[in-house]
C-alpha positions in Angstrom: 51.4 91.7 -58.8 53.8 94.2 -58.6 57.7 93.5 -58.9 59.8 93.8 -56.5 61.6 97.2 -56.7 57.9 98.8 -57.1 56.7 97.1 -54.0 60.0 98.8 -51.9 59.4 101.8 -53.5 55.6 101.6 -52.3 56.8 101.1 -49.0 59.2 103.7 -48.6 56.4 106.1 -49.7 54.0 105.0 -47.1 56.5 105.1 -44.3 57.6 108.7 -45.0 53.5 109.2 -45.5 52.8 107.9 -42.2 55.9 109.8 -40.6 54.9 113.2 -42.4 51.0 112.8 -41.6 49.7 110.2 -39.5 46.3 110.8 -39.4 46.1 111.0 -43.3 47.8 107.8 -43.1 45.4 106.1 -40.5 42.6 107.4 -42.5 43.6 105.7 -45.8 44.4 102.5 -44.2 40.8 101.9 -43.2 38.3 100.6 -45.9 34.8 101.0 -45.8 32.3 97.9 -45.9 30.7 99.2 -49.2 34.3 99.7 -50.5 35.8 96.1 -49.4 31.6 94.7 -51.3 32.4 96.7 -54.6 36.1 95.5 -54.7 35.0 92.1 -54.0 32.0 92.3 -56.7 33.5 91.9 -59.9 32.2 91.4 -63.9 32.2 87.5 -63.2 31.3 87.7 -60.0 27.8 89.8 -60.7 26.9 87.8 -63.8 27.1 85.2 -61.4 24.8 86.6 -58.9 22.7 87.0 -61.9 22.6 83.4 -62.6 22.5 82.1 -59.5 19.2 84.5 -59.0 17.6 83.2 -62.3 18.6 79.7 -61.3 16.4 79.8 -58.5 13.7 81.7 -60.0 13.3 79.2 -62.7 13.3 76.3 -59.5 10.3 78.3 -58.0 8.5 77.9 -61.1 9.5 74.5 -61.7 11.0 74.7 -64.9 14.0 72.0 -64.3 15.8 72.8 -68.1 16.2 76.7 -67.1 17.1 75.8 -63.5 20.3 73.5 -64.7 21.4 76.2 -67.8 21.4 79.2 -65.2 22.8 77.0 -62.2 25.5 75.9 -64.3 26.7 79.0 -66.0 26.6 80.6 -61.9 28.4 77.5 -61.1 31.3 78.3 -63.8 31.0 81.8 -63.6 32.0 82.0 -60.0 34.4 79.3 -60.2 36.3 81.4 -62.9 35.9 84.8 -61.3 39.1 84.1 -59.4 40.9 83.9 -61.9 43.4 86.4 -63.6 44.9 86.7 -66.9 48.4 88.2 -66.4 50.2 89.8 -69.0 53.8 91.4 -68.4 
């Protein structure tokens, strides 16, 4: 998060960038699907994935041990991606 003179500085230089050049400014604004996926798709978030995929791989070949290891680490993985560690 940024503070709060940062953030009005931000501002000030996107609002003389959309005054100056407009269509820059419109192009910036809009995000790509692929772009908006990667951002979403972090460390936590793909080892998750990972899990979750394993989790059910092991439930197709019905080994029940594996299926509750990997469902559980998805399980905390994913519930801790959201998190952040902020130092300042």
């Amino acid at each position: 998060m940024l503070r709060r003179h940062e953030r009005r500085l931000f501002d000030a230089i996107e609002l003389r960038l959309r005054s100056e050049d407009p269509d820059f400014a419109r192009r910036m604004a809009q995000t790509r699907l692929m772009v908006r996926v990667l951002a979403w798709f972090t460390l936590g978030r793909a080892l998750g994935s990972v899990a979750a995929f394993l989790a059910l791989v092991s439930l197709v070949l019905a080994e029940g041990a594996a299926f509750l290891v990997a469902g559980s680490l998805a399980a905390a993985l994913f519930a801790c991606s959201g998190r952040r560690v902020r130092s300042e």
